[in-house]
N, C-alpha and C positions, 0 to 999 in steps of 0.2 A: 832718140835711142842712142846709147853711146856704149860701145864694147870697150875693156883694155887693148884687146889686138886690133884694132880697128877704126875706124873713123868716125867721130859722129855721126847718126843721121844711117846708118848701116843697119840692115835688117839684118838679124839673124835668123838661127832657128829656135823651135818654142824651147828645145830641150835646151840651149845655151843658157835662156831667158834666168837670169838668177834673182830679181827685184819685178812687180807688176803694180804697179802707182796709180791707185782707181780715185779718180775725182768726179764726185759726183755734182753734180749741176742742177741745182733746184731756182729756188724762185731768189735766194740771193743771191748774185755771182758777180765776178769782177766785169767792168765793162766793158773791157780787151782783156777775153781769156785765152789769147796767144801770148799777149806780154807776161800773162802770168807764167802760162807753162812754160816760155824762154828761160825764166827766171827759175823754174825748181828744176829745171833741166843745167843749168849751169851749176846747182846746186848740187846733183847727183853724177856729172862730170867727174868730180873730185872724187867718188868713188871705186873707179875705174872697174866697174862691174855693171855687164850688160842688163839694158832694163825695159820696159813695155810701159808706156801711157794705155789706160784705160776711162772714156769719159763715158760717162753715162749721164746722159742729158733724160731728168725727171719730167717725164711729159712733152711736146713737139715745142722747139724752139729753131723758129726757122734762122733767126739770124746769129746764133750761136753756131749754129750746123754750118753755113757758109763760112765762118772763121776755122773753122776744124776742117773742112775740106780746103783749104788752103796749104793746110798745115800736109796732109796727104799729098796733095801736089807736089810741094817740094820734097819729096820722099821721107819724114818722121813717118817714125815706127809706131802709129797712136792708132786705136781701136775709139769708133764712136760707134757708143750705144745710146739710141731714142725707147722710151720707153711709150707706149701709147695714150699714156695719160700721167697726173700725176701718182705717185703710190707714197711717196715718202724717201727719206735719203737714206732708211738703214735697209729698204727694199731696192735701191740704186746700188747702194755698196755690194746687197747680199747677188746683185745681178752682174757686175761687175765683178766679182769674184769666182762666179761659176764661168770666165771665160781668161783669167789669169790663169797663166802658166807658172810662176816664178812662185820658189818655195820663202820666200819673203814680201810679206803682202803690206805695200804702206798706201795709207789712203790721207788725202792733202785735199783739203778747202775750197773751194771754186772763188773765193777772196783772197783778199790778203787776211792771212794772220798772223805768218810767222814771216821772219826774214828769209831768202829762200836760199842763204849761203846754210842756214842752220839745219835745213834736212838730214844732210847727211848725219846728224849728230844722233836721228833718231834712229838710223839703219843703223850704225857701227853698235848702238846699245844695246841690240835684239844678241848681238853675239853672248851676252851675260844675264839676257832674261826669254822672256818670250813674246811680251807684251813690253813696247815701250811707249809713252805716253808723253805729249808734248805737253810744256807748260809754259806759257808764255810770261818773262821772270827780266828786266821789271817790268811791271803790266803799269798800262797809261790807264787811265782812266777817272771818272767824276765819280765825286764823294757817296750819292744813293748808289752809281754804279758797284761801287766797292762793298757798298750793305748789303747788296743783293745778291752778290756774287759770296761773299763770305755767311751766307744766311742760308742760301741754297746746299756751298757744301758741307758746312756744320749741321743742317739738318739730316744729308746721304751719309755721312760720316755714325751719328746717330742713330738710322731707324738698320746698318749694315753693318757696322762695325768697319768703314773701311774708311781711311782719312785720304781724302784726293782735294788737289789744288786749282784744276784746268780743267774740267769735265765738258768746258765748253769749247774746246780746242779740237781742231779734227785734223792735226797732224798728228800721227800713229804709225807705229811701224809694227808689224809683230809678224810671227814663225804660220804658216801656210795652217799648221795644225788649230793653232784657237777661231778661226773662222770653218772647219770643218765640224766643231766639236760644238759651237756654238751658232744657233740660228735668232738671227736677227729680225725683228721685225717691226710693224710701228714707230716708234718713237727709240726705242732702246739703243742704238747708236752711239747716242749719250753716254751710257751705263754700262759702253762694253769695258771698259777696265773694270768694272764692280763685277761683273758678271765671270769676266774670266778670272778675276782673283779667289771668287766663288768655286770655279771651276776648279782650282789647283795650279793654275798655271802661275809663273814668275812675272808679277808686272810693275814697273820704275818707271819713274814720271825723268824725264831730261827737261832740264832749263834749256828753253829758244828765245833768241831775240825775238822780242812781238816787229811784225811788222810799221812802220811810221804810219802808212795806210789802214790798217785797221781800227777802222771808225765805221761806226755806225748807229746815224741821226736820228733814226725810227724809234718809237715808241713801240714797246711792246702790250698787247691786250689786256684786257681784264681775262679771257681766255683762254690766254697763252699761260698764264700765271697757274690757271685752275687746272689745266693738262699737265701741267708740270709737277702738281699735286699728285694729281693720280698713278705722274709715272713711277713717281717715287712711292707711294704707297705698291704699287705692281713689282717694284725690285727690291723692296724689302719682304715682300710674299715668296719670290721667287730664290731670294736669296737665304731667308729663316727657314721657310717653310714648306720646299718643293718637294722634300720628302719628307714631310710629318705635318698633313693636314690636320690631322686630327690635336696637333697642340695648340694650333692656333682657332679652329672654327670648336675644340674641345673648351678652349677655354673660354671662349665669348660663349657659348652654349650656357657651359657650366655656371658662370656669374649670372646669364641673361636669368636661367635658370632656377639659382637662388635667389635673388633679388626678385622673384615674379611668389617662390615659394612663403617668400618668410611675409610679402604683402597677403597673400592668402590667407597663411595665420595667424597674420595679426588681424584680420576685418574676422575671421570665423572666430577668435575669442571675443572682440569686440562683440561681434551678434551672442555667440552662447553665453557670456559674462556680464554685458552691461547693457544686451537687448538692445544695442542700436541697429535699424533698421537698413539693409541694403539693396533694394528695390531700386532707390534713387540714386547710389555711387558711384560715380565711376570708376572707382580707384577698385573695384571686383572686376570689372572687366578687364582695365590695365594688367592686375597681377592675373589673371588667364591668360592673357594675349602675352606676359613676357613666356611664362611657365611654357606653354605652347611652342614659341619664337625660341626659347634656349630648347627644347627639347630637339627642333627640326636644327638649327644649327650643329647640336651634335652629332645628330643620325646624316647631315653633310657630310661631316668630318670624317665619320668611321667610312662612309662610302667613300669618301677619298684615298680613306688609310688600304682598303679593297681595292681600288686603280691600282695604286699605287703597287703593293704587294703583285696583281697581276702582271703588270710590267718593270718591277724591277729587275728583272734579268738583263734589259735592255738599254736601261738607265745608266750610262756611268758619268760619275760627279766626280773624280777624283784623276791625279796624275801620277804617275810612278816618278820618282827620281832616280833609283837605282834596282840592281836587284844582285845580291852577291850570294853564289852558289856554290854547294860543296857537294862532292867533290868536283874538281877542274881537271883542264888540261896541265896546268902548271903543275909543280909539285916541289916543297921547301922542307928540308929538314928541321925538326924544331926539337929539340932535346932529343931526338928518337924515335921523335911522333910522325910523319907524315903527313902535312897539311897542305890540302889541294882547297885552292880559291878562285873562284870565278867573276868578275863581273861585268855584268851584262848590261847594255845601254839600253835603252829606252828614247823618250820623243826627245827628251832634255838634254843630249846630246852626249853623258857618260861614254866611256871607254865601252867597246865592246871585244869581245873575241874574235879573230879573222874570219874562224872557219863556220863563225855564226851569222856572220853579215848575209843578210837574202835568202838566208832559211826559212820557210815555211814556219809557222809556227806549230802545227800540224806533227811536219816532221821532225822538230826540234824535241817535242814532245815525247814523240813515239822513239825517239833513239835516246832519250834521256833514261827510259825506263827501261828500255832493251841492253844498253848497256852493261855489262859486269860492273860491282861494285869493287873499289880495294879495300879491301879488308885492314892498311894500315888508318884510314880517310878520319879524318875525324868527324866528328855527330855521325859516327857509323851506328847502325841500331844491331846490336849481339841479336 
């Protein structure tokens, strides 16, 4: 823990707490993960703003627990969390988060990945976005290593519209609000910069030195490859289509549909026109079975497009960046006109009005409307 007023190694209070640093600890991790956190702790030194370690240890690892109660001992400011089994690292981050105080949430590696002087590069960038995304630039690595990596994100790039460099990198910084707004689960970790650019938020990839250490011998699975498929088919679902089932299961319906329809009439002219028999075909059964199979993927869809409708009120997909109101408190003479301007901040950190800040929204509302109008204002309604 390190304050500007204060000494390293100094507890504060939560409400000081301005940064919460969750590293989650799964089945890869560095083999002295004290040296590592010395290491992004010297890193965030240079910030000179107070901050909270958060581990969340995936599943019972006893001899990692003993290295972190070390770390207690000598009074760091560090939270360990044991999960009781394994669940996954985007169910460790999302655990690790519901116990951060600090309205700036970065979450960092339980390896090396990055050099760990380059942290700070990701917090100073959250001030011009809301998501900042590390990218390890120049990246080491073996020649298939590089096909796969540029194959994975020219495919995410494709099936989302969003072009990303590092998606395998888990240093991140970003604003307290896009893990509120966004619930992680599974696998998806990976995908949170696609997700939250889905969402509306601001997200910038920062060049970090890769760490000299990050290497890694292992083979990955035939498995591993085939989950990696599906997650990405999941976040281009999630990203096209979360609020318009029915374009996507409409139109596999629709094709499956016609392709089962135009087999039907062409075997039923076949039999009425040239008397070939179909008793023994199977291509009558196929065009039923697609005719059928598009019919039920559509009637999927529309019951989706029905969810959907019933909860969107509750749904929101979208970010404000500004909101500019007339009339205001201000007031500018402009040819003779009187022109009152307002603008009002939002999550994105816009100017707001003094006497607006910690209003209710409630009562911001109800005095908006109570109000008298002036009648010089402009978009006044006669």
């Amino acid at each position: 823990m390190s304050d500007a007023n204060g000494p390293a190694g100094a507890i504060p209070s939560e409400s000081r707490i301005a940064l919460s640093v969750i590293v989650p600890i799964g089945r890869r991790h560095a083999p002295d993960v004290t040296a590592l956190y010395a290491e992004y702790r010297a890193g965030l030194d240079t910030l000179g703003v107070p901050y909270e370690f958060i581990f969340v240890l995936d599943g019972p690892k006893p001899d990692i627990v003993s290295s972190l109660q070390r770390l207690l001992g000598n009074g760091d400011d560090v939270v360990v969390i044991t999960l009781t089994k394994r669940f996954g690292e985007a169910t460790a981050l999302m655990a690790g988060f519901q116990r951060a105080s600090g309205q700036t949430i970065m979450t960092l590696p339980a390896y090396y990945q990055i050099d760990g002087a380059e942290v700070a590069k990701l917090v100073k960038a959250v001030g011009g976005a809301d998501l900042a995304v590390g990218r390890r630039w120049p990246r080491a690595g073996g020649r298939f290593e590089v096909i796969r990596r540029n194959a994975f994100h020219r495919l995410i790039g494709s099936v989302t519209g969003q072009r990303f460099n590092d998606l395998g990198c888990g240093a991140r910084a970003m604003k307290r609000r896009v893990l509120e707004e966004i619930a992680l689960y599974g696998d998806q970790h990976r995908f949170l910069p696609v997700l939250a650019n889905r969402q509306g938020f601001r997200v910038v990839e920062v060049d970090v030195r890769q760490s000299a250490r990050d290497r890694y011998d292992g083979g990955y699975p035939t498995r591993e490859y085939a989950h990696r498929i599906l997650d990405i088919f999941t976040v281009f679902f999630l990203v096209r289509f979360t609020k318009k089932p029915l374009r996507f299961f409409g139109m596999l319906g629709a094709s499956t549909f016609a392709i089962g329809a135009l087999l039907v009439a062409w075997l039923a002219i076949d039999r009425l026109v040239f008397r070939h028999p179909l008793a023994d075909r199977p291509a009558l059964l196929l065009s039923s079975l697609l005719v059928v199979l598009g019919m039920q993927l559509f009637a999927l869809g529309l019951l989706g497009e029905l969810i959907i409708f019933t909860h969107a009120r509750d749904i929101k997909d979208y970010q404000i960046d500004e909101v500019v109101r007339y009339p205001a408190t201000g007031t500018e003479e402009s040819g003779g006109v009187s022109v009152h301007a307002r603008r009002d901040s939002n999550a994105l950190g816009s100017p707001v009005s003094a006497d607006r800040l910690g209003e209710p929204l409630g009562d911001r509302t109800s005095r908006d409307r109570s109000a008298p109008r002036d009648r010089g204002s402009l978009f006044q309604r006669n």
